[in-house]
N, C-alpha and C positions, 0 to 999 in steps of 0.2 A: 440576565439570562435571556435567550432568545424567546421568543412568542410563536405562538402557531402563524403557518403563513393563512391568510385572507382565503386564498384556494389549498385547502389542504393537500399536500405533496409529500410521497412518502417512496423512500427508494427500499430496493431490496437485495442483499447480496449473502449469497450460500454456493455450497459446496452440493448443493442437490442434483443439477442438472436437470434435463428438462424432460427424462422418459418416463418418468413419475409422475405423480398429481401434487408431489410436494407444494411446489411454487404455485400451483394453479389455486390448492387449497388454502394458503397464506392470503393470495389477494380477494378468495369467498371470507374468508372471516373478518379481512379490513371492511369490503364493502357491505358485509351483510350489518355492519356498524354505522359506516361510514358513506352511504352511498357517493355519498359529492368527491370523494380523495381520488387523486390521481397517482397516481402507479406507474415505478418507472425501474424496468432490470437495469439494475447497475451491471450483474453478473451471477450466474447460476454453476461456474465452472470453477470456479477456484478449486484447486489438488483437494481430492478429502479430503477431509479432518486438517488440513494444512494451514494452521491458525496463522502462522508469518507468511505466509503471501495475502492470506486474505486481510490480514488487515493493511499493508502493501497496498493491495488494491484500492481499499477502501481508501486509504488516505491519496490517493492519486485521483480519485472521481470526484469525493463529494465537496471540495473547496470552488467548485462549478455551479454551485446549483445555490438558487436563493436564500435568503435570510429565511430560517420559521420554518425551513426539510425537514422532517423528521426520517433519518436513516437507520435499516432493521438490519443490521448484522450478524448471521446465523453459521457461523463453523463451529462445531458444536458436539467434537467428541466426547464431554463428560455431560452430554443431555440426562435427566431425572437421576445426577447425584447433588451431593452436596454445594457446585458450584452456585454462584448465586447469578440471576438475571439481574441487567443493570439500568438506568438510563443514566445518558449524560449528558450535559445540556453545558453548549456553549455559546461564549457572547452572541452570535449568529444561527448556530443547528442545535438539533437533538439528536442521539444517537441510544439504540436500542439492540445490547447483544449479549452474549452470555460472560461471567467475569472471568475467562482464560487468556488474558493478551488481545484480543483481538482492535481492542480499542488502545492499544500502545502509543500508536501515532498521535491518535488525537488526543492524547491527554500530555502528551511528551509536545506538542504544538500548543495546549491552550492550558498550562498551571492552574489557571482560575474555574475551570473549569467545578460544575456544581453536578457533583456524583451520588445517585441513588440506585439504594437495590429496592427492587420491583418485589411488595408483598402484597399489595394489595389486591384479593385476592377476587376482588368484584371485578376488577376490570381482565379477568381472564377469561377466558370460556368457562361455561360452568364443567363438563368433561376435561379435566386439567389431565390429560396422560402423562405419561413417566418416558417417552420417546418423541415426541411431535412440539418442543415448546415453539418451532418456529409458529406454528400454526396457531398454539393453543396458549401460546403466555404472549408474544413480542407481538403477533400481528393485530390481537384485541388491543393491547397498549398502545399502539401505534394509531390506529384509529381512533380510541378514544383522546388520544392526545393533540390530535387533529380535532375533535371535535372542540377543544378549546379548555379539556380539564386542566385545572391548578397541577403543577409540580408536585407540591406536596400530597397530593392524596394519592400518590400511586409507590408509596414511600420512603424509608426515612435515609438521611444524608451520612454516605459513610467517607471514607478517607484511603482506606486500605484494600483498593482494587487493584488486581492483579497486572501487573504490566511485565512484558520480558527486554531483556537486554538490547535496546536499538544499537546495532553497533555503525560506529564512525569511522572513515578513513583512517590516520594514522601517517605521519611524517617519520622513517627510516631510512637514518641515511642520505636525506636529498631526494628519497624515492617516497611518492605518495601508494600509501598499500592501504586497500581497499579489500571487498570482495564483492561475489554475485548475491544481488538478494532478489532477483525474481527473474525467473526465464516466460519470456510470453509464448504464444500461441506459433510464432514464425518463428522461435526458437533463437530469439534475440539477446544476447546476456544483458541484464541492466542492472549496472555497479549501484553500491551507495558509495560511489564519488560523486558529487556534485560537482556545478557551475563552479561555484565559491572554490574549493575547495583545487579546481585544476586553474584558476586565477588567480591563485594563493602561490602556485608555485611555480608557476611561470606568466609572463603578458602573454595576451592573445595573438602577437607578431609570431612567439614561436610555437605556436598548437600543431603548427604544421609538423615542426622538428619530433613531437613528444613521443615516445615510445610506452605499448601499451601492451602488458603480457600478459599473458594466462597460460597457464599450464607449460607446455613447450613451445608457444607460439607468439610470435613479439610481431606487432603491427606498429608500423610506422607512420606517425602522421595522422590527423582526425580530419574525415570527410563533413562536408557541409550538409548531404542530404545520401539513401540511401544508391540514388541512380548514381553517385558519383564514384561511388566502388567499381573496381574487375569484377565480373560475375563470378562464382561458388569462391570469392578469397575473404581471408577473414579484413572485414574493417572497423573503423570504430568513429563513432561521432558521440556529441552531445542533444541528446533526443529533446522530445518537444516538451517534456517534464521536467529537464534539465540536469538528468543523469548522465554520465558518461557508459554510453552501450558498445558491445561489442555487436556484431552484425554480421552477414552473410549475404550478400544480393543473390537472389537467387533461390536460397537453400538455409538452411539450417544453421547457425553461429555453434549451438550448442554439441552437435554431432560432430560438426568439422572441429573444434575445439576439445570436443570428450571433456564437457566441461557441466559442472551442475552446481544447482546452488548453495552459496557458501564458497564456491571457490576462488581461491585467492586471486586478487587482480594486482598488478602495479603498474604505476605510469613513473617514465621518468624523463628527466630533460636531458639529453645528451651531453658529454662534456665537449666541446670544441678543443680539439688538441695544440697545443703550444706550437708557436714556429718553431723548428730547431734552432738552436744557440750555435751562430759562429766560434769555431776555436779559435785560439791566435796563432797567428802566422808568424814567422820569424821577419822583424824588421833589417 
């Protein structure tokens, strides 16, 4: 399992936003531990309560960042019930979030993964409230685990953490069917089609040919970059993540399209139609 890194580095990602002291307060109780740890917003705007983007997101940033991260993942609508706090620790990071899905990706990415729920109860704040565990349970953990404690003392190994359904592309017909699983900020659609997955079903000679629908609207052909679209028309390339996105130069994909997430996508390869068949002639 991973090690602390040498300079302690610790990211953070919630659904708080930044007009609150929330976020401010998370990184007084790392450094009032941890003065040396460096801090780093991953993202403070994930949808409330919106557990599937945010862990989304999370699995899209932290495959960047060095061996010995430890990452504090906070969307966190059943704060001060029975949910339990977790850490996970893989062959490279640490990850520290509440046990609702959020951590789906990375445990659907690393099986070996070595999973703990968080009881130990020294290494919290001493004021543990029943609303604030970003502040008052992940952010002490996080520091402390920075400072170089053992695994096991913050404790014990369980098996049965929560994960929801990742769902996958899907072959119908010749047609690969997908949907939207995260609208960004520019209001971009980004499928869970992958690379693989649009390689799978045709060579990259015809990317150009591929037709990509949503809702009423079929886009022809995948751009290389977003300048290479008509401005406000729908297009679609393979972004720098390696999803298949729907786009808009200019404006909004998701408006122009009246599309949201969850919605259905399909790509398909056109049929090139038959020359017509000579009849016979009378000899």
């Amino acid at each position: 399992m991973a090690a602390a890194s040498a300079i302690p580095l610790i990211t953070l990602l919630t659904d708080f936003g930044t007009a609150d002291t929330f976020v401010g307060s998370m990184k007084g109780a790392i450094l009032g531990i941890n003065p040396e740890a460096r801090i780093v917003d991953l993202t403070h705007e994930v949808p409330v309560h919106n557990i599937r983007s945010g862990a989304y997101l999370l699995q899209t940033a932290t495959r960047y960042f060095p061996p010995g991260t430890i990452h504090v993942a906070v969307v966190d609508p059943g704060v001060g019930s029975a949910r339990r706090p977790l850490l996970v620790s893989t062959s490279t990071q640490h990850f520290l979030a509440p046990d609702n899905g959020l951590l789906s990706y990375v445990l659907a990415e690393e099986p070996d993964a070595e999973i703990r729920e968080l009881t130990s109860q020294k290494y919290f704040l001493a004021a543990l409230g029943p609303t604030f565990h970003g502040r008052d349970l992940f952010a002490p953990v996080a520091a402390w685990l920075a400072q170089g404690e053992p695994l096991d003392a913050f404790g014990p190994r369980i098996k049965d953490a929560v994960r929801f359904e990742i769902r996958r592309p899907v072959t119908v017909k010749g047609r690969l069917v997908g949907e939207v699983q995260h609208i960004d900020r520019f209001g971009n659609l980004i499928t869970n089609i992958g690379y693989a997955e649009l390689r799978d079903l045709t060579d990259m000679d015809n990317w150009l040919g591929l037709q990509v629908k949503v809702r009423q609207t079929t886009v022809k052909g995948l751009q290389r970059c977003y300048a290479d679209a008509k401005p406000k028309k729908l297009a679609a390339l393979v972004n720098s993540d390696g999803w298949l996105e729907l786009f808009c130069n200019q404006t909004r994909a998701d408006k122009l399209a009246k599309a949201k997430m969850g919605e259905r996508v399909e790509v398909r390869v056109p049929q090139v139609p038959s020359p017509p068949r000579r009849g016979r002639g009378r000899g």
